[in-house]
PASEBA-1860 file (N, C-alpha, C; in nm, 3 decimals):
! residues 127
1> XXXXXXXX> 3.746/-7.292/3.704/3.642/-7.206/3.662/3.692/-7.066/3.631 ~ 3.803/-7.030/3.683/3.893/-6.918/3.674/3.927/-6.890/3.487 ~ 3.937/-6.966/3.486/4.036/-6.991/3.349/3.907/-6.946/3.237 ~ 3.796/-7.028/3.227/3.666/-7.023/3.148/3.623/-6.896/3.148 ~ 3.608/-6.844/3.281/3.580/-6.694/3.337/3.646/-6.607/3.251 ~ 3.797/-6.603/3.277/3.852/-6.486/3.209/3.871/-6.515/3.068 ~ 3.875/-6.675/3.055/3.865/-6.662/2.870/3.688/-6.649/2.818 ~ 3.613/-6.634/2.880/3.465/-6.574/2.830/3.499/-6.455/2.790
9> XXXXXXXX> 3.544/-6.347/2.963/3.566/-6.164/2.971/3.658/-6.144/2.847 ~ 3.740/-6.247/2.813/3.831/-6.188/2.698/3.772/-6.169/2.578 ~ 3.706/-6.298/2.552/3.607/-6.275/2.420/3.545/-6.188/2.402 ~ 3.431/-6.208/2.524/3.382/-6.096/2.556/3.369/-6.000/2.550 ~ 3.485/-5.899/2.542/3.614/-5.775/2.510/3.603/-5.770/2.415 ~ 3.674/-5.914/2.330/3.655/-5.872/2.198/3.561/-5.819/2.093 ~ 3.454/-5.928/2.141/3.334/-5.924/2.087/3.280/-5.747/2.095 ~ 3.254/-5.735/2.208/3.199/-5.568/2.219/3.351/-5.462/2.147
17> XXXXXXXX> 3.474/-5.517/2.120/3.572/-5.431/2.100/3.512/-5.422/1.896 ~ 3.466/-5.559/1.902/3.424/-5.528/1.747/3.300/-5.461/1.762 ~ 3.216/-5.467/1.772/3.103/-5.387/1.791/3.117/-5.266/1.782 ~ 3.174/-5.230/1.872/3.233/-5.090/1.914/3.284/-5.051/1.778 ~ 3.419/-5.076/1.716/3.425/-5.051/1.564/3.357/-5.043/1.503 ~ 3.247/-5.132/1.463/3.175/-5.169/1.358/3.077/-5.029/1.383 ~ 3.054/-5.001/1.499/2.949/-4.905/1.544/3.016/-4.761/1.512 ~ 3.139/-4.715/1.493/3.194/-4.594/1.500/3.245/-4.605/1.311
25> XXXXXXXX> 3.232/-4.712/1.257/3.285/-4.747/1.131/3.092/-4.682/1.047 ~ 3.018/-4.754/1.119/2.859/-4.678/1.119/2.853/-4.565/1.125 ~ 2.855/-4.492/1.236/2.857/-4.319/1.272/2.936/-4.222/1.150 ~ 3.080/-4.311/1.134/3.155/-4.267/1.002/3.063/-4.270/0.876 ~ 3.019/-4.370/0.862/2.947/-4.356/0.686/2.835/-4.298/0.723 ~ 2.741/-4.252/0.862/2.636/-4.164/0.867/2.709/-4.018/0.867 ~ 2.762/-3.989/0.941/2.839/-3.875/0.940/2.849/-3.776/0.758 ~ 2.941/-3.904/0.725/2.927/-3.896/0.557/2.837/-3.817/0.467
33> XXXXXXXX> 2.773/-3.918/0.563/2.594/-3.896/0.447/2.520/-3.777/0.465 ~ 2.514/-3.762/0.594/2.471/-3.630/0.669/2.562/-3.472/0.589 ~ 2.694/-3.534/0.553/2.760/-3.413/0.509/2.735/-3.427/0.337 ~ 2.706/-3.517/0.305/2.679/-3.534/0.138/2.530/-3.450/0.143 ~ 2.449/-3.522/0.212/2.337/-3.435/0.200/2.311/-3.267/0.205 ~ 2.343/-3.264/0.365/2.409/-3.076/0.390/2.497/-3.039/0.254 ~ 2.567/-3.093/0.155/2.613/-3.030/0.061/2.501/-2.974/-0.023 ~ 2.484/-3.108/-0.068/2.332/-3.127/-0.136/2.212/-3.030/-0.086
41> XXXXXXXX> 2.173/-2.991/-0.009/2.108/-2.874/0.071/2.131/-2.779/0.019 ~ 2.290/-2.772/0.033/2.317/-2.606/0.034/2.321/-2.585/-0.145 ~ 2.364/-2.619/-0.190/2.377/-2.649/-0.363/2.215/-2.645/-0.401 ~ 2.075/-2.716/-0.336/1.947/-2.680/-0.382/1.915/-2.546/-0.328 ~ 1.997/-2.525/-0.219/1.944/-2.387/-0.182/1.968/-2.289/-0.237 ~ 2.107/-2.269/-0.296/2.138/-2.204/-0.428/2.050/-2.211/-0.527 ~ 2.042/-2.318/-0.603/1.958/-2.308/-0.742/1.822/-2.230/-0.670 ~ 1.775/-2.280/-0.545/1.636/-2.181/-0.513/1.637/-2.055/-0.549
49> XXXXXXXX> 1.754/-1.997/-0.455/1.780/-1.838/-0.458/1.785/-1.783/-0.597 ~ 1.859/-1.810/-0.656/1.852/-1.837/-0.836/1.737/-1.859/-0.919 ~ 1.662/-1.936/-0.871/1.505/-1.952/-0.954/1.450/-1.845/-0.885 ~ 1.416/-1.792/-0.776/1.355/-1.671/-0.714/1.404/-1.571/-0.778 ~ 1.516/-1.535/-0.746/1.583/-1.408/-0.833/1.503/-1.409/-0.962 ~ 1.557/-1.524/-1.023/1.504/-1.514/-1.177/1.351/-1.513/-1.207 ~ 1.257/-1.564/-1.121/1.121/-1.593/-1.111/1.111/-1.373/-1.071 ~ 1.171/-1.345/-0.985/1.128/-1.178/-0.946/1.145/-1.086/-1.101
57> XXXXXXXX> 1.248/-1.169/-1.182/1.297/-1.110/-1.282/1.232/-1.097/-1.427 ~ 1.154/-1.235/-1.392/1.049/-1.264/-1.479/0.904/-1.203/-1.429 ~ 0.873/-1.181/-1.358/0.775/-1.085/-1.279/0.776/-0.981/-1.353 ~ 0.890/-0.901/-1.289/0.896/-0.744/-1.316/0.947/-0.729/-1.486 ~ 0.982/-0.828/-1.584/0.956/-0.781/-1.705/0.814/-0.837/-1.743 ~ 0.725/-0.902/-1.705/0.580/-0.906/-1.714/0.513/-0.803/-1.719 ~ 0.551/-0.696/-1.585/0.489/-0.643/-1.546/0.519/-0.504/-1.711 ~ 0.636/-0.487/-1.713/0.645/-0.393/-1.783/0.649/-0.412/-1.966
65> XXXXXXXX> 0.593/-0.513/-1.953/0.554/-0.551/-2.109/0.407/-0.570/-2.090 ~ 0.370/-0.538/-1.970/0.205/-0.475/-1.955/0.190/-0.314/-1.957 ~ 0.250/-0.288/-1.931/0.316/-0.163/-1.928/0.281/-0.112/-2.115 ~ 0.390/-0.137/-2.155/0.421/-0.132/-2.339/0.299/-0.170/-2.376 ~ 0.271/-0.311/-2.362/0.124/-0.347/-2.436/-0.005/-0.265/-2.390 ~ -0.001/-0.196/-2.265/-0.104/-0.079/-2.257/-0.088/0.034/-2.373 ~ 0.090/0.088/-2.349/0.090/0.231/-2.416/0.098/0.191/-2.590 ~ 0.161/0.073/-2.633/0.108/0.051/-2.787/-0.004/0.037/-2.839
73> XXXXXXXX> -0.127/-0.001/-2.746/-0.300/0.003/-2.731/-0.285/0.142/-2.733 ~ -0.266/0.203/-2.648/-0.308/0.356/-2.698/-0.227/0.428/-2.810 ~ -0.149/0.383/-2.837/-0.053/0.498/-2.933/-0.136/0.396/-3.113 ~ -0.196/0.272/-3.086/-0.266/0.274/-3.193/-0.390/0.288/-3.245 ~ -0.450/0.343/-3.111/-0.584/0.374/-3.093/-0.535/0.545/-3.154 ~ -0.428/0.617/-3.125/-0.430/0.747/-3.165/-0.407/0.766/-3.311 ~ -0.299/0.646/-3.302/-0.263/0.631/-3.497/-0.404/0.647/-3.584 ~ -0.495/0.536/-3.498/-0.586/0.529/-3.602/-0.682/0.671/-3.625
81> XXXXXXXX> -0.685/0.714/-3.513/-0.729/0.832/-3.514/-0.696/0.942/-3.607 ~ -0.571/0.992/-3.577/-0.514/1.020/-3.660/-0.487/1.024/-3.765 ~ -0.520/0.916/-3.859/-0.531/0.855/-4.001/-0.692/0.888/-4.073 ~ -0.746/0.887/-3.942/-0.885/0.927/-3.997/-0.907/1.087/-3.993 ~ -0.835/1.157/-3.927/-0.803/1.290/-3.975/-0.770/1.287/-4.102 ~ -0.667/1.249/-4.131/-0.570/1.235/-4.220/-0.682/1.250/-4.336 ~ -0.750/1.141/-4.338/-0.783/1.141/-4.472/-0.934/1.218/-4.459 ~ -0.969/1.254/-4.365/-1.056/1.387/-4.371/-1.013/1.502/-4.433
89> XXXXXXXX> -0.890/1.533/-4.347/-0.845/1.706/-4.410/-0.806/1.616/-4.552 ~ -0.766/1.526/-4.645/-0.716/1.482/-4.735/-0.867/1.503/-4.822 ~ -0.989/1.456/-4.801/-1.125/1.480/-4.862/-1.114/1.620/-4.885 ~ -1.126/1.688/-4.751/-1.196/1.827/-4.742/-1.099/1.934/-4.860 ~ -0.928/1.852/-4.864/-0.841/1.988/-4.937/-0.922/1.909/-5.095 ~ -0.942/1.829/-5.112/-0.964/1.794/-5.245/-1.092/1.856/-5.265 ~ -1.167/1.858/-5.181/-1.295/1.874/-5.243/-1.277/2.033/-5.240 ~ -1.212/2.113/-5.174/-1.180/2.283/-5.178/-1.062/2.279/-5.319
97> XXXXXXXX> -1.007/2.207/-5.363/-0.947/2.232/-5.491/-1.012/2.263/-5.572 ~ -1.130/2.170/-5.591/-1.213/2.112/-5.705/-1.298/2.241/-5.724 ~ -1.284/2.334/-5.815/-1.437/2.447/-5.810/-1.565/2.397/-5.825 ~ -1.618/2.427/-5.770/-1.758/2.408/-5.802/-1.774/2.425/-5.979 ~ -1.914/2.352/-5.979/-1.945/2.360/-6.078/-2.019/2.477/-6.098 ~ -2.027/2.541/-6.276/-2.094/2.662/-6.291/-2.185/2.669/-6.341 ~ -2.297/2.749/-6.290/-2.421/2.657/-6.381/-2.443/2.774/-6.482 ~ -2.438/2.750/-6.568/-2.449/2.798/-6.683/-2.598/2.852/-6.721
105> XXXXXXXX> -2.576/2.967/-6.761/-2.812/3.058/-6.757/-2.800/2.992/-6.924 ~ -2.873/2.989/-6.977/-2.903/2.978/-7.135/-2.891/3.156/-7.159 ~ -2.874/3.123/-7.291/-2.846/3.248/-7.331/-2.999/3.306/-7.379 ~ -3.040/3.404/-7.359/-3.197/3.414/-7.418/-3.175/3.436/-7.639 ~ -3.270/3.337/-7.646/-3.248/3.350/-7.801/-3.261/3.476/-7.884 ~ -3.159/3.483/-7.980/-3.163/3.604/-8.050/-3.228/3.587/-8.122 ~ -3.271/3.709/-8.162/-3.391/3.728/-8.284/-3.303/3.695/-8.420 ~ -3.390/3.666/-8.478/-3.306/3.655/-8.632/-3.336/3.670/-8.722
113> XXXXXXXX> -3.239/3.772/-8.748/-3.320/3.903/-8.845/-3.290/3.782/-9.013 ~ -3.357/3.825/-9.121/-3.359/3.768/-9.241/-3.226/3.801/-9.300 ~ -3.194/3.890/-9.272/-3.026/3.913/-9.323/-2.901/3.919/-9.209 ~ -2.820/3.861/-9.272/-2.751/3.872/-9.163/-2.651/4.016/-9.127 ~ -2.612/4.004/-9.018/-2.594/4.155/-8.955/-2.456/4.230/-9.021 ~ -2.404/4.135/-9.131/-2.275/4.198/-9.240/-2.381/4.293/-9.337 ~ -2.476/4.193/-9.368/-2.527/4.293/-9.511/-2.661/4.354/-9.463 ~ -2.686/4.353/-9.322/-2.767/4.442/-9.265/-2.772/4.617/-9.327
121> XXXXXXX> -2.855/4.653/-9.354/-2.845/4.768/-9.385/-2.775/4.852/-9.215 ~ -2.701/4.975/-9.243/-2.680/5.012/-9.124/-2.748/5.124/-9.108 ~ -2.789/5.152/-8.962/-2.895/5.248/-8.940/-2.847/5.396/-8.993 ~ -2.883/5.477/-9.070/-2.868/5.607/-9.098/-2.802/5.576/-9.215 ~ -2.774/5.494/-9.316/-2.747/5.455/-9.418/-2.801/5.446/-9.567 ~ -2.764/5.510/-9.635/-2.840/5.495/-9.735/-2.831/5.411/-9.874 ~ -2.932/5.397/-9.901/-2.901/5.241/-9.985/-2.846/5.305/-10.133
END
């Protein structure tokens, strides 16, 4: 019974000696994976930091092309303004060029003598 005994414990041995491998041959390809991933982590955690940055970057030129699109609203609200001066004082110098019109009196009608004033006799004249 000796003999059966220790050739069981030997197997036995073996058996758990493979196990044992097979189990640390396991831990190895988890190990692995665990470090493929943690790469993988750190590499998405990058592109994060990177889309944030760039997302803050895209923010703050939002913000200041609200900025511009305010002050070009006003600088064409003044243009237009301005243009409507423009062509005010542009009326007002034309219409100060232009003289008035003159109104003209009629002339009061002359008398009209039967001769005319060549062969008019002249006063103190004698014929």
């Amino acid at each position: 019974m000796l003999t059966l005994t220790a050739c069981g414990s030997a197997e036995t041995m073996r058996e758990k000696d493979r196990e044992s491998v097979d189990l640390r041959r396991q831990v190895e390809q988890l190990r692995l994976q665990v470090k493929a991933k943690d790469d993988e982590v750190r590499a998405l955690e990058g592109k994060l930091a990177a889309a944030k940055k760039l997302e803050a970057q895209v923010q703050s030129l939002e913000d200041r092309l609200r900025v511009m699109d305010d002050i070009m609203m006003s600088k064409s609200a003044d243009i237009a303004k301005l243009e409507a001066q423009l062509a005010n004082a542009k009326e007002a110098a034309a219409a100060a060029a232009k003289p008035a019109p003159v109104k003209r009196r009629k002339a009061a009608p002359a008398m009209k003598s039967p001769m005319p004033a060549a062969k008019a006799p002249a006063a103190g004249a004698k014929p």
